[in-house]
C-alpha positions as CSV (number, residue, x, y, z in Angstrom):
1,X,72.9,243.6,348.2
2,X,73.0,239.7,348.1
3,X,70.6,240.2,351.5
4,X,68.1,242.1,349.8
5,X,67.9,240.0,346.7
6,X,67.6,236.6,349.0
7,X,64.6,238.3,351.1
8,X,62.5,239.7,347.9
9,X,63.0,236.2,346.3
10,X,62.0,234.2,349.5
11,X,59.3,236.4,350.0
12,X,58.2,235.8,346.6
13,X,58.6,231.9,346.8
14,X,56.3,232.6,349.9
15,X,53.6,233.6,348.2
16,X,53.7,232.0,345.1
17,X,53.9,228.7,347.2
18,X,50.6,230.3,349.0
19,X,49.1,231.2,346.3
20,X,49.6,227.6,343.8
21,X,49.1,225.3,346.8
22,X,45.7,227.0,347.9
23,X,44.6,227.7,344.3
24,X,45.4,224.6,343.1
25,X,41.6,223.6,344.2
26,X,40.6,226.3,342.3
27,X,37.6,226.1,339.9
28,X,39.1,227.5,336.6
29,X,35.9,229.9,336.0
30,X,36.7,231.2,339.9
31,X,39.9,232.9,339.3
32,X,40.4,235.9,337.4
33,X,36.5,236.5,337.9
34,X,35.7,240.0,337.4
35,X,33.1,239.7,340.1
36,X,35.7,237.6,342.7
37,X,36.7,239.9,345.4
38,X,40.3,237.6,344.9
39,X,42.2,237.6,342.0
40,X,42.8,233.8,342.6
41,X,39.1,233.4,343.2
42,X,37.5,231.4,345.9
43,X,39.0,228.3,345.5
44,X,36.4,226.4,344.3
45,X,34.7,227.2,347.9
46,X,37.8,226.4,350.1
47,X,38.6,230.3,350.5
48,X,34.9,231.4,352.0
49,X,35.2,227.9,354.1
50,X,38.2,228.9,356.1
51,X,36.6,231.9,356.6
52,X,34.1,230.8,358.0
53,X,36.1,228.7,360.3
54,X,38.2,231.6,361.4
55,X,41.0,232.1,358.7
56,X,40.9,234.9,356.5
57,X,44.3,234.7,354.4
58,X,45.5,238.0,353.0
59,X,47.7,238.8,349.4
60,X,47.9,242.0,347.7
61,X,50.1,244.2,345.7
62,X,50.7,248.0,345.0
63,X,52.7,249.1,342.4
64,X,53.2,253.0,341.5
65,X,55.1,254.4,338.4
66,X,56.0,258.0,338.3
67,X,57.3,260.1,335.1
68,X,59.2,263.4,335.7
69,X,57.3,265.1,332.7
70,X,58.3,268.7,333.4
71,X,60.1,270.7,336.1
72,X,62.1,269.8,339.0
73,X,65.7,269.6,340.3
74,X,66.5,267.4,337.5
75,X,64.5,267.7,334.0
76,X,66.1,264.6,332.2
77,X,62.6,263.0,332.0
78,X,62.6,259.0,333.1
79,X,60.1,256.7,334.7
80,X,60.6,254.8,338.2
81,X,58.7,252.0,339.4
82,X,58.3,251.2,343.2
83,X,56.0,248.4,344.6
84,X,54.2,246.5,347.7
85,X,53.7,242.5,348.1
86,X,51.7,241.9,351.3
87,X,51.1,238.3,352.8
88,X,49.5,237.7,355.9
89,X,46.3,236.2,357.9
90,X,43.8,237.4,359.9
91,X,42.2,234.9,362.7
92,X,39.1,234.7,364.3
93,X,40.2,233.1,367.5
94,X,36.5,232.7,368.8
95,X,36.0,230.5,365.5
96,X,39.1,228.5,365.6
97,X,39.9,228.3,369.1
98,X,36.5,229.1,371.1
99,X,38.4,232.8,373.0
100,X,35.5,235.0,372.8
101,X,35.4,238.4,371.0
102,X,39.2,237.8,369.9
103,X,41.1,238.5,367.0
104,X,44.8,237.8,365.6
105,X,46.8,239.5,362.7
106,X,50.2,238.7,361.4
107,X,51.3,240.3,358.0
108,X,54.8,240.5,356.0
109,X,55.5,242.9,353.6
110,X,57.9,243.5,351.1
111,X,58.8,246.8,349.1
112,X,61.3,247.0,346.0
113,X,61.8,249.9,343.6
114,X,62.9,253.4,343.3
115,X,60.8,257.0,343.7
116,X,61.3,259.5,341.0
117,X,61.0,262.1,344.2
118,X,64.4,261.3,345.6
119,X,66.7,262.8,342.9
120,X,64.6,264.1,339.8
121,X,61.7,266.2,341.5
122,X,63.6,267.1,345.0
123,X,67.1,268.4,345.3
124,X,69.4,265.3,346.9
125,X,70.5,268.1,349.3
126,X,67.0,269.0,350.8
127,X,64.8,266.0,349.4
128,X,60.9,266.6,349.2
129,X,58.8,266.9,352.1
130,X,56.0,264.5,350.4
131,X,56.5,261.6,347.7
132,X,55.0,261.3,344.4
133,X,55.2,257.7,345.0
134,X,53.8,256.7,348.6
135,X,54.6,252.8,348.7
136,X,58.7,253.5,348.4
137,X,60.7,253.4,351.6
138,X,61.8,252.0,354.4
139,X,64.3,249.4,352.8
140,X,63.8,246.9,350.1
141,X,63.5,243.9,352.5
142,X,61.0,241.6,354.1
143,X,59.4,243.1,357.0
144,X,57.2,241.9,359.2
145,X,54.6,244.3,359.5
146,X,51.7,242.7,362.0
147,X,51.9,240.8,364.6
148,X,49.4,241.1,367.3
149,X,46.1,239.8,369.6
150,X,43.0,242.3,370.2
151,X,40.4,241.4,372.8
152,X,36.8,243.2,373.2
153,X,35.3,242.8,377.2
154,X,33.0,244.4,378.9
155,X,30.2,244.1,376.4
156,X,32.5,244.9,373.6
157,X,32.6,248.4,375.6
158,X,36.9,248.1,376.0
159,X,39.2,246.8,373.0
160,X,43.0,246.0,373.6
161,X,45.0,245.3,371.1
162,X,48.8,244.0,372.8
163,X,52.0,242.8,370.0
164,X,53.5,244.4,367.0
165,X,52.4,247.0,364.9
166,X,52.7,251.0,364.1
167,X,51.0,253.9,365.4
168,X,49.0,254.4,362.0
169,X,47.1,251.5,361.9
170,X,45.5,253.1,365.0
171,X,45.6,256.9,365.1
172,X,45.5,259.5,362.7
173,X,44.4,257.1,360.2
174,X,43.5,257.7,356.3
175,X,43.0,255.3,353.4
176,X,45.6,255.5,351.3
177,X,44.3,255.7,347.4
178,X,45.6,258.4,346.3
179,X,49.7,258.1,345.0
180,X,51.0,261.4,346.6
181,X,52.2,260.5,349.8
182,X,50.7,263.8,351.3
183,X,47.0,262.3,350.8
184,X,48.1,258.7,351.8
185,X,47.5,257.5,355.2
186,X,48.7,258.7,358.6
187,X,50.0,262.0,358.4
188,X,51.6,262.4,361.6
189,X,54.3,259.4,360.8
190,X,55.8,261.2,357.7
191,X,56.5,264.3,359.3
192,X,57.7,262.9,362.7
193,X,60.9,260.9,362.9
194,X,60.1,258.7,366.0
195,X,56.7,257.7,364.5
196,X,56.6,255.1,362.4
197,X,54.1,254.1,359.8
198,X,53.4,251.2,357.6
199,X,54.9,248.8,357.4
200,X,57.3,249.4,360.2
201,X,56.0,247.2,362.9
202,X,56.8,248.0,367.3
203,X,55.9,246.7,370.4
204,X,53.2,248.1,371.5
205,X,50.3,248.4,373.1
206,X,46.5,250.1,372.3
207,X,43.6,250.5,374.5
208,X,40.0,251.6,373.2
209,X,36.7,252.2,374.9
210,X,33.7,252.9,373.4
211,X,31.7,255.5,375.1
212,X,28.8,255.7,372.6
213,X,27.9,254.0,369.6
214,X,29.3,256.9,367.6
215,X,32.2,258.2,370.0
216,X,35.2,256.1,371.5
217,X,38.9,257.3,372.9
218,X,42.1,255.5,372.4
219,X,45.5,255.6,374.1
220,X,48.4,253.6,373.0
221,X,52.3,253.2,373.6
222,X,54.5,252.4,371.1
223,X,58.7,251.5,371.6
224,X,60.8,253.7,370.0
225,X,63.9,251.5,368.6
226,X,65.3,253.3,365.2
227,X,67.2,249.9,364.8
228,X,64.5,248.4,363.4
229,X,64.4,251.0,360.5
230,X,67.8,249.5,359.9
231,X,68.0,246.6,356.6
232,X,68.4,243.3,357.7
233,X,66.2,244.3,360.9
234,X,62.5,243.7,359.6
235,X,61.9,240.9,361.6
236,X,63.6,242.2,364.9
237,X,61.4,241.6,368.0
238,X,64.2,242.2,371.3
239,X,63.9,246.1,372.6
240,X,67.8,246.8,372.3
241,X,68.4,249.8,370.1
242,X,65.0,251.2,372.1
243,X,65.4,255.2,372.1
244,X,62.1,255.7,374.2
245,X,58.4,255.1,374.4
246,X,55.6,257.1,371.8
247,X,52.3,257.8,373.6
248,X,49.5,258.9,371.5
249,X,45.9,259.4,372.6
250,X,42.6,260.4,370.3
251,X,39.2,261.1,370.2
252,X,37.3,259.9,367.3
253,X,33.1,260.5,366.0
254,X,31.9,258.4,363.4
255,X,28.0,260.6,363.4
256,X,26.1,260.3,360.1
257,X,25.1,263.7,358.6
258,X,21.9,263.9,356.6
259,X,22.0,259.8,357.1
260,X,25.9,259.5,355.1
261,X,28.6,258.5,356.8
262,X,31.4,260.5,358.4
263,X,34.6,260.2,360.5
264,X,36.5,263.0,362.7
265,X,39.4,262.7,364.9
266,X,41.4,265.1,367.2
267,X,44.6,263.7,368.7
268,X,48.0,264.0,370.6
269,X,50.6,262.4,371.0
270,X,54.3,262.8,373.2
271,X,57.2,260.8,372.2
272,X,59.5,260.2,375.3
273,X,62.9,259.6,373.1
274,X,65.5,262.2,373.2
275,X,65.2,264.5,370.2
276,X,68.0,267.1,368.7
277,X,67.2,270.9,368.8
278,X,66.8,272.2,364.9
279,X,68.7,275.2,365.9
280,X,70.0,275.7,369.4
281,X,73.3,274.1,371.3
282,X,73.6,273.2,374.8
283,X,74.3,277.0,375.8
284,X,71.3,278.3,374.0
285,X,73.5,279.7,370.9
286,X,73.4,279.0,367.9
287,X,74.9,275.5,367.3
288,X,75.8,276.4,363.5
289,X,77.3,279.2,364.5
290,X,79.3,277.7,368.1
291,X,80.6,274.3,366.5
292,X,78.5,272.9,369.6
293,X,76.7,269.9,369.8
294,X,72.8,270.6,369.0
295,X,70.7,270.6,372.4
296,X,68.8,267.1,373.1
297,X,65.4,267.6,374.1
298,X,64.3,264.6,376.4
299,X,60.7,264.5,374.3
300,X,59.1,266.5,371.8
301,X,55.1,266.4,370.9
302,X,52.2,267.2,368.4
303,X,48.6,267.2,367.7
304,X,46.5,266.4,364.3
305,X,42.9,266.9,363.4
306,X,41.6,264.3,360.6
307,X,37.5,265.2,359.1
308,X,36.0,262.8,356.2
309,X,32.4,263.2,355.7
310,X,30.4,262.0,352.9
311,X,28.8,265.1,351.2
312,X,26.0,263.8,348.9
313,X,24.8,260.2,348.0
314,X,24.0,259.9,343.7
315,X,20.5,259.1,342.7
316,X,19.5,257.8,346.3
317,X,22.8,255.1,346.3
318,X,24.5,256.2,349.2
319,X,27.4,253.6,347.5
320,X,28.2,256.9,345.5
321,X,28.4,260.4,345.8
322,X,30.8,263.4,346.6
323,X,33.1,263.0,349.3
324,X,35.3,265.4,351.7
325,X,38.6,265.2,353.4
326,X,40.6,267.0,355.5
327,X,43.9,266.7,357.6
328,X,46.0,269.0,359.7
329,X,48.9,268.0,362.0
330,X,51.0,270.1,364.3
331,X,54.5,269.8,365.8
332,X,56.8,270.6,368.3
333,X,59.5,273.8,366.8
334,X,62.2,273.1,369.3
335,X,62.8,269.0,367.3
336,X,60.5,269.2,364.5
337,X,61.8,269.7,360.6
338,X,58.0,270.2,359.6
339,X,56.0,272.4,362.2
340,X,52.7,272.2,360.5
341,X,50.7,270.7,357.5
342,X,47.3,271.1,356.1
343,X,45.4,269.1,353.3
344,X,42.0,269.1,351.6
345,X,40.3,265.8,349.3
346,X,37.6,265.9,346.8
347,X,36.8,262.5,345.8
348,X,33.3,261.4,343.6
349,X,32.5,257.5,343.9
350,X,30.2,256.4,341.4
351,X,30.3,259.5,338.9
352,X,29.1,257.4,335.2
353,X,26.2,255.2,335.4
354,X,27.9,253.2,333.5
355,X,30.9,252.8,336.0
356,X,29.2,253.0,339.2
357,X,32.3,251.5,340.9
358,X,34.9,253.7,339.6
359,X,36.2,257.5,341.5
360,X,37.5,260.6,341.0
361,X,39.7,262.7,343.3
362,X,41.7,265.7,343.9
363,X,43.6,267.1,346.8
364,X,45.4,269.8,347.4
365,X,48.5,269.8,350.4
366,X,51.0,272.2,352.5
367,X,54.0,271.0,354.6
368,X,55.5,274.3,356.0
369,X,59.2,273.8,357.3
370,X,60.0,275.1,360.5
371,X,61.5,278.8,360.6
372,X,64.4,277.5,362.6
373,X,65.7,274.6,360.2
374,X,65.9,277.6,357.9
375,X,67.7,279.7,359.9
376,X,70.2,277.0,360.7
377,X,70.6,276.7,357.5
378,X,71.9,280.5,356.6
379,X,74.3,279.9,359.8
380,X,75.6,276.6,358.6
381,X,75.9,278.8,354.7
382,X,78.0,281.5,356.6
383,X,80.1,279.3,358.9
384,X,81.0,277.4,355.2
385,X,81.6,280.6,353.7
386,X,79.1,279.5,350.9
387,X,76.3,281.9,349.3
388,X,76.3,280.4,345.8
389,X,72.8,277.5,345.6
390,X,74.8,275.8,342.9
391,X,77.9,275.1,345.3
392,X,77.9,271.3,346.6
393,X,78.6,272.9,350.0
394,X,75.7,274.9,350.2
395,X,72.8,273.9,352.3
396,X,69.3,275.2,350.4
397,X,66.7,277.0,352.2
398,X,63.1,275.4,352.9
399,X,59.8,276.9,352.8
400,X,56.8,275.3,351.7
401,X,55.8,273.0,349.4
402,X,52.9,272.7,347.6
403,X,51.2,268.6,346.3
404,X,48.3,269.1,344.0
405,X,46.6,265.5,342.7
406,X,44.1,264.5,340.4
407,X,43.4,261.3,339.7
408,X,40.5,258.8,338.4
409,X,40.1,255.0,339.3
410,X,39.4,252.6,337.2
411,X,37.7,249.7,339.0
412,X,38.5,247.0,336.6
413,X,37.4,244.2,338.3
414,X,36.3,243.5,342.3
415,X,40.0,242.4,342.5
416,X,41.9,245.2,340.7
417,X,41.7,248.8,340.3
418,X,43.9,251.0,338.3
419,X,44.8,254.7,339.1
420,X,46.3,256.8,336.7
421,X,47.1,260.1,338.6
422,X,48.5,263.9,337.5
423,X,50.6,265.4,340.2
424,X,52.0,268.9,340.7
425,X,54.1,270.2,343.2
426,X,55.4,273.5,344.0
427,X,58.6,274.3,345.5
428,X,59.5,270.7,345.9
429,X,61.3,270.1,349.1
430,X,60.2,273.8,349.7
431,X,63.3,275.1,348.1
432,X,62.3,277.7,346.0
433,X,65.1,277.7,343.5
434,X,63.8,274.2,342.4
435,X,61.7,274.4,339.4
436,X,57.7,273.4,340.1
437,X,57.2,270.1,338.6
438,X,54.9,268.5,336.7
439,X,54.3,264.2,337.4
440,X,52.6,261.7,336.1
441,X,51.5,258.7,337.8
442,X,50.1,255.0,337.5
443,X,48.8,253.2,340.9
444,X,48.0,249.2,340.5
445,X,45.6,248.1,343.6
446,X,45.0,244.4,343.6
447,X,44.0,241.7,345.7
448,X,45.3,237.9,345.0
């Protein structure tokens, strides 16, 4: 505990230190300018100057409350609070140090809080298959989260991108505004255990080539080292812990339909670290049932589909208009707790004239569990001699559950935009003894 505390406070005497010494040129009507794209302003010019010269400094925050206001495992209502500091630069290496058509990153991140998922809306047992609040997880610690070079050749026709950084930021990609984690950014990493999203960062590796203006294909491999999940690790760099390599590939069209934007991409991926059978043992019985050790797979696989296409622009401002999403992902039965999910977004930028800036959104998810992790389930129940769901020893059956959002953002400045969001889910953690539950949310996007 005295670990965790010391990395949240240096990482917040980081960028306080950041923030005061570079603000400190600040012109006073700069900062906190509704029309600054910084919360901290330009620095009375200083900010767009290193920019210019190569130096784009990075600082942001997200911070998401969720409210338990009916349903779920546990209907004592409360309110959690989980957030997101992010410090980091990007560099223009042609700018600073003359290496043509080549780019650097490094970001740190720190996460703090709790999710009102984990115990109120999900059974501790069985957990939910989504989040109601995306930015908890993966330890409350400083992590470094970037940490790589990218280099366009060939008349910016191949891209390489060689250091430290996750699978997500890459393939299967999705902005992340809405607060459900089932609408929030790459699919494939929260239903896949040796694919690791935000802000989880691995060696690896990502090559690009544009085949047309519109079209380009991508492979990458990424190390698989679960130590690095582990607290105290977020800065790790050496390979020992590695479990095996992750080796996705994609397709991706950016066409414009009816001159408005759109994005669609189709993609695989094979992870080469040994994975544990959901069901079977090492004699192809049931390892519930046999007391065996679960069969290790030497790989497992999967395969997404990701469509957002801009629907209508409003008045003629293609700025606004209505907006589609969609996502699908797909995954191996023999390894795989989740086998498939499937999710549709709505979201309207622009709808009032007199808030052109602000948007409105709804989605609508499934995350089906595998038939198998049920089924092992009813064998472990039997070989426990438990039937009763209220028993501590009884292991509760998964379906499907269900993540409805609506939300609307307020853009309260070019700096800050807050989200108040409604959230229903069915059959949380696809148990269907679990009441459905009713959430409400607050998500706080802002730039320093």
């Amino acid at each position: 505990m005295k670990k965790k505390n010391t990395n949240a406070r240096l990482f917040c005497q980081l960028s306080a230190a950041a923030t005061l010494v570079l603000a400190g040129h600040a012109m006073a009507d700069d900062a906190f300018s509704a029309n600054s794209k910084w919360m901290t302003g330009d620095w009375g010019g200083e900010r767009t100057k290193l920019i210019e010269e190569g130096i784009d400094i990075k600082m942001d925050y997200v911070g998401e409350v969720g409210s338990n206001l009916h349903g779920g495992y546990n209907n004592n209502h409360t309110s959690r609070y989980a957030d997101q500091f992010g410090l980091g630069v990007a560099l223009d290496l042609q700018k600073l140090w003359g290496w043509d058509n080549t780019q650097a990153k490094i970001q740190l991140t720190n996460r703090n809080g709790e999710n009102i998922s984990n115990d109120r809306i999900g059974d501790p047992r069985a957990g939910t298959l989504s989040s109601s609040q995306e930015v908890d997880g993966r330890g409350h610690m400083v992590r470094l989260t970037q940490l790589w070079i990218q280099h366009q050749m060939f008349d910016n026709k191949l891209d390489v991108k060689l250091g430290y950084f996750g699978e997500g930021e890459d393939f299967n990609t999705f902005p992340c505004d809405f607060q459900n984690l089932s609408f929030c950014g790459s699919q494939v990493g929260n239903y896949v255990n040796t694919w690791y999203n935000w802000p989880v960062a691995q060696a690896a590796i990502r090559v690009k080539y544009n085949i047309t203006p519109e079209l380009y294909a991508q492979i990458g491999a990424y190390n698989q080292n679960p130590s690095q999940l582990q607290h105290g690790n977020g800065f790790k760099l050496s390979g020992s812990g590695t479990k095996g390599t992750v080796l996705p590939v994609e397709l991706v069209w950016s066409p414009k339909v009816n001159d408005l934007p759109g994005e669609y991409r189709v993609g695989y991926y094979k992870s080469a670290a040994p994975a544990n059978d959901v069901l079977r043992d090492n004699n192809g019985g049931d390892a519930a049932a046999s007391g065996l050790p679960y069969r290790v797979h030497n790989s497992k696989h999967g395969y997404w589909f990701v469509a957002q296409q801009q629907l209508t622009s409003h008045n003629g401002d293609a700025s606004r208009g209505l907006n589609i999403a969609a996502n699908a992902t797909f995954h191996d039965k023999a390894t795989n707790l989740v086998d498939n999910y499937q999710s549709v977004m709505f979201v309207y930028k622009g709808p009032f004239d007199a808030r052109p800036k602000d948007d409105v959104g709804i989605g609508f998810a499934r995350i089906h569990v595998n038939q198998d992790v049920r089924e092992n389930a009813e064998l472990q129940n039997a070989a426990n001699n438990v039937s009763d769901y209220n028993n501590p020893l009884y292991s509760p059956l998964r379906d499907t559950e269900f993540n409805t959002e609506i939300n609307y953002g307020f853009h309260v400045t070019n700096w800050l935009t807050v989200r108040p969001n409604l959230q229903y889910v069915t059959h949380p953690g696809g148990v269907n003894q679990v009441d459905n539950a009713v959430v409400a949310g607050l998500k706080i996007q802002s730039v320093f």
